[in-house]
C-alpha positions in Angstrom: 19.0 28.3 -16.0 17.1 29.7 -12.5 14.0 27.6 -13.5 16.1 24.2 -13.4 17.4 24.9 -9.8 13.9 26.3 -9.0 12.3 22.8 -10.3 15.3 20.8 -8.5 14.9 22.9 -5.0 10.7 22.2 -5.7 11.9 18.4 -5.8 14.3 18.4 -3.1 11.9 19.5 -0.5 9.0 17.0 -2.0 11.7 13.9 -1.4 12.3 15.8 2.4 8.9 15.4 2.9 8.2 11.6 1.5 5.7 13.4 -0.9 4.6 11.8 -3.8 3.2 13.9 -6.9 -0.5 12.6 -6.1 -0.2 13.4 -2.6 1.1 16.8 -3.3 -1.8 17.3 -5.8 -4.7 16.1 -3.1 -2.8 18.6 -0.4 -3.4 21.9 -3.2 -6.4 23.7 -2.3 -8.5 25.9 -4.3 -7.8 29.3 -1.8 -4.2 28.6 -2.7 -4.8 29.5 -6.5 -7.5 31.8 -5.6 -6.0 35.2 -7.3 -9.6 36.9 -7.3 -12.1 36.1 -4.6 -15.4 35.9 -7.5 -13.1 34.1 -9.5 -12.8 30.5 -10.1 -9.1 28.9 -8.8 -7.2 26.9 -10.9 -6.0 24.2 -9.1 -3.5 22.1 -11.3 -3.9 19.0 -12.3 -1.6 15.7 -11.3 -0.3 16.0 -15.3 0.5 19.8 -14.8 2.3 19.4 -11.2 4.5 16.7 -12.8 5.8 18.9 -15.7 5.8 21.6 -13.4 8.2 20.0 -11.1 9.9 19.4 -14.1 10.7 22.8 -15.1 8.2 22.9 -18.1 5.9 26.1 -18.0 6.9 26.8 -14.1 8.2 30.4 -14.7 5.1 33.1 -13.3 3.9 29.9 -11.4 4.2 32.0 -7.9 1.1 30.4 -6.3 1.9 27.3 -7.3 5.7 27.5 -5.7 4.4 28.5 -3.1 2.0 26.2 -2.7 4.1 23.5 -3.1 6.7 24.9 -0.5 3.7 25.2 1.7 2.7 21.4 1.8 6.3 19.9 1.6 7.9 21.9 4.9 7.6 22.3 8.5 7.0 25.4 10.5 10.9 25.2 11.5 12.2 25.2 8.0 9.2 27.0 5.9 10.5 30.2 6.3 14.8 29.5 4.8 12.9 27.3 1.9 10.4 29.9 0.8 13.0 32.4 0.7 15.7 30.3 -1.4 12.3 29.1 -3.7 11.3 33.0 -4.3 14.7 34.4 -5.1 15.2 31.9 -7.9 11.6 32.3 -8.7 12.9 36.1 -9.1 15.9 35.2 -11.0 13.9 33.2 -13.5 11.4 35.7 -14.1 14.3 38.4 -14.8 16.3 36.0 -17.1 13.2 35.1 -18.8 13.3 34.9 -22.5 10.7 34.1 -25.4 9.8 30.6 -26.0 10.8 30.2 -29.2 14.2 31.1 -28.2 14.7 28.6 -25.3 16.9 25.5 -26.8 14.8 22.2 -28.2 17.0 19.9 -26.0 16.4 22.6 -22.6 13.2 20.1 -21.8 15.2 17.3 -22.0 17.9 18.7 -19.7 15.8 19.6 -17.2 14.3 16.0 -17.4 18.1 14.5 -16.8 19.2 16.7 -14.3 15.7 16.0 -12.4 17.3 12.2 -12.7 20.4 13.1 -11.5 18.8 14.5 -8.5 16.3 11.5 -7.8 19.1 8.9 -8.0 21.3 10.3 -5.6 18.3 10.6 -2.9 17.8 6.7 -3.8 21.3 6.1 -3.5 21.9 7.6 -0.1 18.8 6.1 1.5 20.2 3.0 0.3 22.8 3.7 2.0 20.8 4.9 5.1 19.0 1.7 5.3 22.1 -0.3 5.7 23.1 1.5 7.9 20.4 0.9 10.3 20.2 -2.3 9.7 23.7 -3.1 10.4 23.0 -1.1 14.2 20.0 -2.9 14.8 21.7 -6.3 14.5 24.8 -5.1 16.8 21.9 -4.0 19.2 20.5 -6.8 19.3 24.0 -8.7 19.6 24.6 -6.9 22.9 21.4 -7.1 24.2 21.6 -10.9 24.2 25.2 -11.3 25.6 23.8 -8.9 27.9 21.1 -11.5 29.0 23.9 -14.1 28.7 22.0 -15.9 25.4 24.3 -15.6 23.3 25.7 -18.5 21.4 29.4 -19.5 23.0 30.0 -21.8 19.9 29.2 -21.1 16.4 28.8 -25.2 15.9 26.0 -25.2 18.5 22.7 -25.5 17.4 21.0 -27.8 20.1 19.4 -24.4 21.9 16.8 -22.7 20.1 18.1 -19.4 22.0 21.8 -20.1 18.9 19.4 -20.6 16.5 17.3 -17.4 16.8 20.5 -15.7 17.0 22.0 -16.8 13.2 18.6 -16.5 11.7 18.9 -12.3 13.2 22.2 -12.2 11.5 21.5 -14.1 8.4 18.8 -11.2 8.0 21.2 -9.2 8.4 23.4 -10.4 6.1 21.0 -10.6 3.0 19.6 -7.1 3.3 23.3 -6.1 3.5 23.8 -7.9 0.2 20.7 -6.2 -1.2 21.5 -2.5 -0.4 24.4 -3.4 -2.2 23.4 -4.4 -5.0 20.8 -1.2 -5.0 23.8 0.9 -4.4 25.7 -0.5 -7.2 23.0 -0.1 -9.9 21.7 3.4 -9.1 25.6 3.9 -8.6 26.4 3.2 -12.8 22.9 4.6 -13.6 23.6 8.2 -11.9 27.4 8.0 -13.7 25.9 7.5 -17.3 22.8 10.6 -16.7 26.2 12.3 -15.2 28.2 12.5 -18.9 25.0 13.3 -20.4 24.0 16.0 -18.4 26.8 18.1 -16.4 25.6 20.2 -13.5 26.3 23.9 -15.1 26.3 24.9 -18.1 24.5 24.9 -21.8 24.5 21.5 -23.4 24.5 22.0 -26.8 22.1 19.6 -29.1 25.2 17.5 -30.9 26.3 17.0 -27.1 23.9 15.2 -26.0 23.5 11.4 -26.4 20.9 9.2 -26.0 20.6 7.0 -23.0 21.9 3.7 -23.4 19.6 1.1 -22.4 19.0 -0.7 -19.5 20.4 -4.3 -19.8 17.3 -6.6 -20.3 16.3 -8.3 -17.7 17.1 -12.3 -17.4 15.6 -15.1 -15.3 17.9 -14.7 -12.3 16.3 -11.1 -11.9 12.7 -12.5 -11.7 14.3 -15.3 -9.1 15.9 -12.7 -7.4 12.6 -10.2 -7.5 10.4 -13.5 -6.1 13.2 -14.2 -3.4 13.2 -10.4 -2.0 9.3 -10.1 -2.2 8.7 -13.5 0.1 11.5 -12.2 2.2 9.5 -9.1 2.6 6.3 -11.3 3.5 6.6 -14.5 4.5 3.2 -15.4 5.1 1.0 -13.3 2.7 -0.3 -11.3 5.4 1.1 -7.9 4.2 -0.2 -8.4 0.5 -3.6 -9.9 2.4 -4.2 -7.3 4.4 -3.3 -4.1 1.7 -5.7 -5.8 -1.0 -8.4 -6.2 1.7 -8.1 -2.5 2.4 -8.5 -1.6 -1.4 -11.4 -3.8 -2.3 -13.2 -2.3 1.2 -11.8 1.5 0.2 -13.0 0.8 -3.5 -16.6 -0.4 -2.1 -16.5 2.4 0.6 -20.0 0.8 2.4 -19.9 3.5 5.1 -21.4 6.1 2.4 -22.6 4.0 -0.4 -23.9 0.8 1.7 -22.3 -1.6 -1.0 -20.2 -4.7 -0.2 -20.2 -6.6 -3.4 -18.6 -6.3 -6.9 -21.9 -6.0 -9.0 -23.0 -3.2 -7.4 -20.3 -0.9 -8.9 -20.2 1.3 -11.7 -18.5 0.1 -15.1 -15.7 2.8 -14.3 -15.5 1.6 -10.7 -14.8 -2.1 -11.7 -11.9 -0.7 -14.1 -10.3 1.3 -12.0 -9.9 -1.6 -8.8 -6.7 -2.7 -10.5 -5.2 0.7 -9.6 -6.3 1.2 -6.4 -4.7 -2.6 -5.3 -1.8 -1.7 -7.1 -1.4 1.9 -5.1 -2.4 -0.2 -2.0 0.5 -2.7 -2.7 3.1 -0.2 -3.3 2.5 1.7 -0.3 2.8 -1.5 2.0 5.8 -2.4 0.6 7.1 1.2 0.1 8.1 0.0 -3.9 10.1 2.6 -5.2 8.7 4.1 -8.4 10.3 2.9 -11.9 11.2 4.9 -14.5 9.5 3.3 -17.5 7.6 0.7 -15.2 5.2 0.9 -12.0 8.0 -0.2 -9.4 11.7 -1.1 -8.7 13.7 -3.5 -6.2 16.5 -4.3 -5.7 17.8 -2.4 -9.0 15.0 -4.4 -11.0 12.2 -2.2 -12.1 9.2 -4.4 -13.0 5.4 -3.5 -13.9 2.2 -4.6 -12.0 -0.8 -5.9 -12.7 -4.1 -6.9 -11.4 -6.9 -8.9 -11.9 -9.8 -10.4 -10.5 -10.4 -13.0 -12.8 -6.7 -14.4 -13.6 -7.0 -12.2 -16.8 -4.2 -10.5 -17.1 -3.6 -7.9 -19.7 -0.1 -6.3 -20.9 0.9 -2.8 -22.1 3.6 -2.5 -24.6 6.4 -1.1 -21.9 6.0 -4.3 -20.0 6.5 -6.6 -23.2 10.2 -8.7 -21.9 9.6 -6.7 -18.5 9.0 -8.7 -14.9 5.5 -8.8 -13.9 4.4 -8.9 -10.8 0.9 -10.5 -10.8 -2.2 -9.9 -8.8 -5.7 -12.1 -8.0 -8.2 -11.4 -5.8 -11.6 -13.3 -5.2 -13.7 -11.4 -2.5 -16.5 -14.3 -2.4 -13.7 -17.3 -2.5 -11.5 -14.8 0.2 -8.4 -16.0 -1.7 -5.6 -14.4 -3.6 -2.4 -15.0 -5.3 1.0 -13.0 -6.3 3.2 -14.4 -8.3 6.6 -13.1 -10.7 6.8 -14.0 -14.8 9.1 -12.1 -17.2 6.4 -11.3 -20.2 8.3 -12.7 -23.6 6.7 -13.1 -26.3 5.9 -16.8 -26.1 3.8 -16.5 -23.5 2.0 -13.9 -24.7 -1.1 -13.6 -27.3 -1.6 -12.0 -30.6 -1.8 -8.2 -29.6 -5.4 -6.1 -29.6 -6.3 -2.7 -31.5 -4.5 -1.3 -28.2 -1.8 -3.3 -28.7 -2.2 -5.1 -25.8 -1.4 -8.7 -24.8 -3.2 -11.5 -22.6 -1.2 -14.0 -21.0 -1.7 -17.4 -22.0 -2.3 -20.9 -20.8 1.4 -21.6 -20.8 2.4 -17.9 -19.3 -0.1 -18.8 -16.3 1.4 -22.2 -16.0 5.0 -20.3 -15.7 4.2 -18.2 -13.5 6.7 -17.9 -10.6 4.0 -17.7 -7.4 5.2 -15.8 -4.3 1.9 -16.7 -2.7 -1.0 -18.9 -4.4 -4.6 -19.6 -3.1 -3.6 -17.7 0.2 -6.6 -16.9 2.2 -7.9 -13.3 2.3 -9.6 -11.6 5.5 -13.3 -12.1 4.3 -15.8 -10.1 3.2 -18.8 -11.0 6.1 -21.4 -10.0 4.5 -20.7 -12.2 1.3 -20.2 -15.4 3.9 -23.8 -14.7 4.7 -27.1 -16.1 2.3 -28.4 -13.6 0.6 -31.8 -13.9 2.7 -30.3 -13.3 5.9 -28.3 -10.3 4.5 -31.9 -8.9 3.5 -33.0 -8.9 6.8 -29.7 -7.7 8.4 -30.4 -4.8 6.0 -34.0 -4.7 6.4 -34.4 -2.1 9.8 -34.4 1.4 9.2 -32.8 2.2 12.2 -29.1 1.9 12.2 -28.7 0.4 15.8 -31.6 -1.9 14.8 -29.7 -3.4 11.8 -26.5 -3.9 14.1 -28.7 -6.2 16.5 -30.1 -8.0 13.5 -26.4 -8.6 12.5 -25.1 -9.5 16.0 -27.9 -12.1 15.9 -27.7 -13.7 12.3 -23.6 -13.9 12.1 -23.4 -15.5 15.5 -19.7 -17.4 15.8 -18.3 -14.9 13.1 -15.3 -12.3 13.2 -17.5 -9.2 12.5 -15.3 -6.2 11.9 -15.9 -2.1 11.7 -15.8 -2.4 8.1 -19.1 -4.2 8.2 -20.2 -2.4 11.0 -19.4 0.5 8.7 -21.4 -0.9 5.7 -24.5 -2.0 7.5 -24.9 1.5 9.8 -23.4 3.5 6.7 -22.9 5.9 10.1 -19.5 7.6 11.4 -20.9 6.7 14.7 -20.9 3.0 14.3 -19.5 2.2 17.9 -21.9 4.1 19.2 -24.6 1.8 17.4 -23.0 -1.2 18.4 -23.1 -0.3 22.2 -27.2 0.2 21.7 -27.1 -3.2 20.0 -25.3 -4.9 22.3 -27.8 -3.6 25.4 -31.0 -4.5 23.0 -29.8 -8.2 21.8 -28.6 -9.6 25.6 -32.7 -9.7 26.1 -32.3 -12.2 23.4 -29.7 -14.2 24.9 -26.6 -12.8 22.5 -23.9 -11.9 24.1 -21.5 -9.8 22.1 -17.4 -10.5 22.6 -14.6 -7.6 22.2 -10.8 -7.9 22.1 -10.5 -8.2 25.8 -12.9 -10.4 25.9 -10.7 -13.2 24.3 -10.1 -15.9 27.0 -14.4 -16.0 27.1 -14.1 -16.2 23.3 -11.5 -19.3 23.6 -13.7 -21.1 26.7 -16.5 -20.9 24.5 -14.5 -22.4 21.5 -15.2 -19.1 19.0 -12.8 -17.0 17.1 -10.9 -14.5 19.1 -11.5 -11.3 18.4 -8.6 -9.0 17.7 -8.7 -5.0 18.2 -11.5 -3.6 16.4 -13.9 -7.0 15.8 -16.3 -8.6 17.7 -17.9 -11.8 17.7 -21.5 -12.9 18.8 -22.7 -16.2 20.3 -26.2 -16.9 22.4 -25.6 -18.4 25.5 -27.1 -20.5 28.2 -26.5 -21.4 31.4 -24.0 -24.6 31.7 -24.8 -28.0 33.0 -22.0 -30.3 34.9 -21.4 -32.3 31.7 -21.1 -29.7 29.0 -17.4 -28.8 27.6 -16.9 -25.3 26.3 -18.0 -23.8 29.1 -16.8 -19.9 30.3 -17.5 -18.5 33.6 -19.4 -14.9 33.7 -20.0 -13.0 36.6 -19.5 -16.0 38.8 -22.1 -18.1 36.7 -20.9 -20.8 33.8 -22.2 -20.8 30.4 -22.4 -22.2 27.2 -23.3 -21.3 23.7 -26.9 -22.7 23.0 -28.3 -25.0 20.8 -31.2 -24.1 18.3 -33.5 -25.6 20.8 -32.3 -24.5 24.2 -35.3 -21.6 25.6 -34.1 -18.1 25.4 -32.4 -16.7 28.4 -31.1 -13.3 29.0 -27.2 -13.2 28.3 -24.9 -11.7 31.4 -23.4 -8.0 31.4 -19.7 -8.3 30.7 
């Protein structure tokens, strides 16, 4: 039927465009769907896109194809994928018939065929990420014979110039193996949707089968899922820095001022999971499951987060990987860890017919990362009192000073900037703030201000933090001394007098 290639062209151009249902949605606006200007517009919902896309209830959907054309193409190509999107919309609408005469299995169908067409998008960037892998490594190969590093015996491995070299290709090497093995699988699942569903033509009802079932997953999987992820980040600073991001985005202190759990909403604290979990996928660009959040490597597997080691299960996810989630915002840790949910390591289920993991699921728990340190939240290193008076001025600029003098020798970033100015001009305070606090002695470091921050035995700021420190003029004898302006100082004790800090 015209709708199916009308939903499969609709899907085509979303996958052209790296566009995810939720990101088309959040793209629709209301003028789109506006059909009469005192009317209200319709915009559809994440649930109606997806069936939409799906064929179901798209015919006399114009606004919404084109719409959805609209978001997922460039100037360049709008014009030839607009015109292919409203000629089937055409044909559709002239083949149309009445609903109870379109087939019970025509849903379904569409559903398959929509398969057909996402696995052979996965298969070929597969493909397409070998491929660039493979050229990367042969650049790099020239490029150091070029520079005359390369290794002239495969048996030497007394310069540290050989071993860099096989560590490059042994990358190499088991990505190769692991585009292969994605290949393969989506491979023999596109053949089995393929006998179910041929391109043309009406499948009749006694036609078509049901899917067989996906082998169940086994303990090499879960080794081979907790292999790929630490490959992916060695030293937990990927999954570090994409939980801080959600727990910051999920507080959102530039408009609301808050920077700890309590003060959220009930529905806030249960939707956190979600947002961490969205957060992760995107760093790691997970590919979505079919029945479960993500897949790797041909292994779908679910994910789920807590902040209190909690964990609980849905049904779908009963014998399924898990990949595991903790966060503590006042400990700054976190963990991530793999365990295949069977049924011994799993309570009694709930009136939802959920499951929490046990003492002896916890204790089996495969961890990719455990106790790893997360970027902390400042204003939860601070006491409670000195937070109060950080708070306390109602001038924005004012509270900046206040901070720049009470967090002294701590990495102060724009997220906390953000939260205590609850401003969009935040740099703009901190400038005013930094001219108001040198009368006090504090002298405010930057990024480039790093080899001062090092002299002076502090944390070195990195792009967008800063770090505060009252200083005083240096004696012969004293050690972490930095030279300003021609002049040495030091940072100063609680009892040194108060001298003006230099201009930097």
């Amino acid at each position: 039927m015209e709708i199916n290639e009308l939903a499969l062209h609709l899907q085509e151009l979303m996958r052209s465009a790296n566009m995810s249902v939720s990101r088309l949605c959040a793209s629709f606006t209301e003028e789109q769907f506006r059909s009469d200007p005192d009317a209200p517009a319709a915009v559809p919902s994440r649930a109606t896109l997806s069936r939409r896309l799906n064929g179901i209830g798209l015919l006399g959907q114009r606004m919404l194809v084109e719409a959805i054309v609209a978001a997922c193409t460039t100037p360049e190509t709008h014009a030839a994928a607009r015109q292919r999107a409203m000629r089937l919309f055409r044909r559709a609408s002239q083949q149309a018939t009445p609903l109870d005469a379109v087939p019970t299995r025509q849903d379904e169908l569409t559903k398959l065929r929509s398969e057909v067409a996402r696995l052979r998008h996965r298969l070929s960037h597969g493909n397409t990420k070998h491929e660039a892998l493979t050229n990367r490594v042969l650049e790099l190969s020239l490029h150091l014979v070029e520079q005359g590093k390369a290794p002239e015996r495969d048996d030497d491995t007394s310069d540290p110039r050989v071993a860099a070299f096989q560590q490059v290709l042994q990358r190499s090497e088991d990505a190769r193996r692991r585009a292969e093995r994605l290949a393969e699988s989506l491979q023999r699942q596109l053949d089995a949707i393929r006998t179910q569903a041929p391109a043309t033509g009406q499948v009749p009802p006694a036609e078509v089968a049901p899917r067989p079932a996906d082998p169940a997953p086994g303990p090499e999987d879960v080794e081979r899922l907790v292999t790929a992820i630490r490959e992916m980040d060695p030293t937990g600073t990927r999954f570090a820095s994409a939980i801080r991001k959600a727990l910051d985005s999920h507080l959102d202190g530039l408009h609301t001022g808050r920077f700890r759990w309590d003060q959220l909403s009930r529905v806030e604290k249960t939707t956190i999971g979600d947002r961490i979990r969205l957060m992760i996928g995107r760093e790691f660009a997970f590919a979505d499951g079919s029945a479960l959040d993500f897949e790797l490597d041909g292994i779908e597997f679910d994910c789920k987060v807590s902040l209190t080691k909690e964990w609980m299960i849905a049904p779908e996810a009963f014998s399924k990987p898990c990949l595991l989630i903790w966060a503590s915002d006042v400990r700054s840790e976190w963990g991530a860890g793999l365990l295949q949910m069977t049924g011994d390591l799993l309570s009694a289920p709930n009136r939802d017919n959920k499951r929490r993991l046990t003492r002896q699921g916890k204790e089996t728990i495969r961890w990719i990362h455990e106790n790893a340190p997360l970027p902390p939240n400042l204003l939860l290193q601070l006491p409670g009192d000195q937070v109060d008076a950080v708070l306390a001025p109602r001038a924005a600029a004012a509270r900046v000073s206040e901070l720049f003098r009470r967090a002294q020798g701590l990495v102060i970033d724009m997220t906390v900037l953000q939260t205590v100015t609850m401003d969009n001009l935040a740099a703009k305070r901190v400038r005013e703030a930094i001219r108001a606090v040198r009368a006090d002695g504090v002298l405010v470091l930057r990024a480039r201000h790093g080899h001062i921050a090092r002299q002076l035995g502090l944390p070195v700021p990195e792009t967008g933090q800063l770090v505060s420190v009252r200083v005083v003029p240096a004696g012969e004898d004293d050690v972490l001394v930095a030279t300003i302006d021609g002049q040495p100082w030091r940072p100063a004790y609680p009892e040194d007098p108060i001298v003006e800090a230099p201009q930097l």
